[in-house]
Structure formats: structure tokens, C-alpha cells
C-alpha positions as CSV (number, residue, x, y, z in Angstrom):
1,X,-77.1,-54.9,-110.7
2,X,-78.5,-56.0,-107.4
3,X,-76.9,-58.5,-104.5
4,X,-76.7,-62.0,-105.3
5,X,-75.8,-61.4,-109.5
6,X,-72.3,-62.5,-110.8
7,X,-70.4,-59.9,-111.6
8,X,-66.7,-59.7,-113.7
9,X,-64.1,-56.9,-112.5
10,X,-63.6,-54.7,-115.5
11,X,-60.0,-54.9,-117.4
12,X,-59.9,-51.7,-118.4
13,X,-61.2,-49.6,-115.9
14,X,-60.9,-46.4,-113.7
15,X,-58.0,-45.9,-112.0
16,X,-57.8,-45.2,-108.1
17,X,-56.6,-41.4,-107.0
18,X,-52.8,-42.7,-107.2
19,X,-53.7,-43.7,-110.8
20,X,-52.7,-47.1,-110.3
21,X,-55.7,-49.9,-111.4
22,X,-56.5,-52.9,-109.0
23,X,-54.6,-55.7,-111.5
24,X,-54.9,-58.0,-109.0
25,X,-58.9,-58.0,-109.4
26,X,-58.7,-57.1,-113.4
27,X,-61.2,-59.9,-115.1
28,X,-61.8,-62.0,-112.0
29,X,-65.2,-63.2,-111.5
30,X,-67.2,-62.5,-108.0
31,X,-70.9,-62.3,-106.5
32,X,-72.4,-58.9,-105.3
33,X,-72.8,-59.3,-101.3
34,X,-73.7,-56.1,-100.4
35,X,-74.5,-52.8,-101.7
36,X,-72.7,-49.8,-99.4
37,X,-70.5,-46.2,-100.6
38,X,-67.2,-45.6,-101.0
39,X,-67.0,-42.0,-99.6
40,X,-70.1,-40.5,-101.7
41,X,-70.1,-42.5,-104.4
42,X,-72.7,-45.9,-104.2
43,X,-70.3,-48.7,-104.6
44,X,-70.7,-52.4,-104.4
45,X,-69.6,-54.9,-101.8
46,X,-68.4,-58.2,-104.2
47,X,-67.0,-61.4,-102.6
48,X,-63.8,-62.3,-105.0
49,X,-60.8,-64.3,-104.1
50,X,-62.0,-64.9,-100.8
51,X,-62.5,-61.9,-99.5
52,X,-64.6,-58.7,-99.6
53,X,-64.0,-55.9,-101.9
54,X,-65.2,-52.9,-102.6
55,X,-66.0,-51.4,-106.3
56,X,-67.3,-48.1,-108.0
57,X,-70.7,-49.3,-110.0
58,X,-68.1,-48.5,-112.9
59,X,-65.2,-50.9,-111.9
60,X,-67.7,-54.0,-112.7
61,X,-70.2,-55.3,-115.0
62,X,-72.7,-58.7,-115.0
63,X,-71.2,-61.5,-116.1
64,X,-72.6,-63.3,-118.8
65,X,-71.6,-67.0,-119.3
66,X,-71.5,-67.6,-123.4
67,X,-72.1,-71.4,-122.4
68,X,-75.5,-70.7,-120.9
């Protein structure tokens, strides 16, 4: 995945260190901004909802419109 690809938040994915999952984000559909790390780990930077939000590489995958 690279910046500028559509990406959909997974529904089923990790779980944060409290072990609670972003439901909020769960399924939405965003754009990859930016590329940055979350402590260690490469994460991207996907604008969603308005705003900015972090993710693991594993929290999101491309999005792939069926009607294309």
C-alpha cells in the first residue's frame, strides 16, 4: 500500500493494548495520507471521517470497489 490508495479499516482486527478495537473506524473507508510509526512499528497515516488517524499496516487493507 502506498499514499494516495483507498483503503477500508479492517472489522475484525487487532485489538489496542487495553484490548478494546477502534469500532468507531471498523469498515469505514479512507485514503492513505501519510506513511509514519506508531512507536516501532511502521504504521499508516489514513484520512477517515474527517480527520487523521493512525493504523498498524494490519488494522487496514486496499479497498476494492466490486462495481469497478
Amino acid at each position: 500500500m502506498k499514499v494516495g490508495d483507498l483503503v477500508q479499516i479492517k472489522e475484525h482486527g487487532p485489538t489496542t493494548a487495553g484490548g478494546d478495537v477502534w469500532h468507531e473506524f471498523m469498515g469505514k473507508i479512507g485514503i492513505i495520507v501519510g506513511i509514519g510509526k506508531r512507536l516501532h512499528i511502521p504504521a499508516f497515516k489514513v484520512m477517515l471521517l474527517g480527520e487523521v488517524v493512525e493504523f498498524d499496516h494490519d488494522e487496514v487493507e486496499v479497498f476494492l470497489n466490486e462495481a469497478s
